[in-house]
N, C-alpha and C positions, 0 to 999 in steps of 0.2 A: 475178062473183067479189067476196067480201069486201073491203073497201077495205083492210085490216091486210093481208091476203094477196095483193092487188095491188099493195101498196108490198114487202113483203121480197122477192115473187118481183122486181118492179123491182131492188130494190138490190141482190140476189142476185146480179141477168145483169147487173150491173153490178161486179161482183166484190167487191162488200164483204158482208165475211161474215157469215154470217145471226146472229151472238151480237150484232153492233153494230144489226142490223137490228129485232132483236125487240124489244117494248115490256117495261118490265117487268112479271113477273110476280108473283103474291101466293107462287106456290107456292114461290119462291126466296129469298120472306123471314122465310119460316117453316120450323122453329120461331126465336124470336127470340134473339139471343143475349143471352147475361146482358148485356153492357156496354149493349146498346141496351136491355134491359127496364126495364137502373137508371132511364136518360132518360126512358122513356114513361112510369115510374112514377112520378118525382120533378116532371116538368114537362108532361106530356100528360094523364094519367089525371082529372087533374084538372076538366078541363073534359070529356074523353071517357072519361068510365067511372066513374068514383068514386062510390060511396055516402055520399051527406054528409045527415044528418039523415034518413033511413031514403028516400032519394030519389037513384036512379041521374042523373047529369050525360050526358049524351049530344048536346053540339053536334053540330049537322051531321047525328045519327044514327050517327056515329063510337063506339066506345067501343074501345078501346086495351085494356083492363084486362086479357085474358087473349090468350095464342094463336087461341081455340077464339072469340073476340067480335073480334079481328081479322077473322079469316075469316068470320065473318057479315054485320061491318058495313061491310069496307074494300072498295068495290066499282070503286074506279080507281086504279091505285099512283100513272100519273100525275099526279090532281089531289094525291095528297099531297105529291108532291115539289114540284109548282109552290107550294103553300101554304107550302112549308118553304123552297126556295127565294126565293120571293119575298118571304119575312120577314112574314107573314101569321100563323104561328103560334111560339109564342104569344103571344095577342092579349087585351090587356084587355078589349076590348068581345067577346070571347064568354064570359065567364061568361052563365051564366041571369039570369034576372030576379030572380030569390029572393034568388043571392048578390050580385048586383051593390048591393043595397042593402046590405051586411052588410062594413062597411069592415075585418073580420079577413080575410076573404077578398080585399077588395082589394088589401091587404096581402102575402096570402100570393100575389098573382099577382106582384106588382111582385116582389116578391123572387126566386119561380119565372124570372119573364126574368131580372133581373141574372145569376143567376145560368148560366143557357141561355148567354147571351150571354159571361160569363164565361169558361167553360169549354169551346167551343167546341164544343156540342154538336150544334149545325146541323148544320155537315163533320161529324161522328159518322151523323147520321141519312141524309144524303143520302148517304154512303158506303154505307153499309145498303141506303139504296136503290136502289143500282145506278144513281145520277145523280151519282157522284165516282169519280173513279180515284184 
């Protein structure tokens, strides 16, 4: 038996119910809503998806940019939230190599956290993710 379906059925015959039991899923967090697309666009797309100098940004192989590149590239909701959780994103040292020389873009990252960090956009995204009640 799969280990994912040998833990829910566990916690199942344990009476905790299978919605707290499941992992989450991509199919529940799509389509995105506008308030979380503003976040991915204003402070993820950045390093996951943007076209900067005719050259797609793709850390990790992530690209955030659309629904349709979500669903191609996001292959564990978990590892994102541990990422978001754990205050891992976002992170200065993943720009590319290209931008990390180019001190407008370093610019434009520090300013992208202040402001993440600001606004409290974390709680926004890990709500999203079904890792905030």
């Amino acid at each position: 038996m799969p280990r994912n379906t040998l833990a829910t059925s566990l916690l199942i015959s344990l009476g905790i119910p299978a919605a707290l039991a499941a992992e989450p899923t991509l199919d529940a967090l799509l389509p995105v809503k506008p308030e979380i697309r503003r976040i991915l666009d204003q402070r993820c797309v950045l390093c996951h998806g943007e076209v900067i100098d005719g050259t797609a940004e793709a850390r990790e192989d992530l690209d955030l940019s659309t629904d349709d590149k979500i669903r191609e590239t996001l292959s564990d909701v978990q590892t994102l939230i541990d990422v978001i959780a754990g205050d891992e994103m976002p992170q200065e040292a993943k720009l590319s190599f290209r931008l990390r020389r180019r001190p407008e873009m370093q610019e434009r990252l520090k300013t992208l956290k202040a402001d993440y960090e600001a606004n409290g956009e974390k709680d926004l995204l890990l709500e999203w993710l079904g890792a905030k009640e």
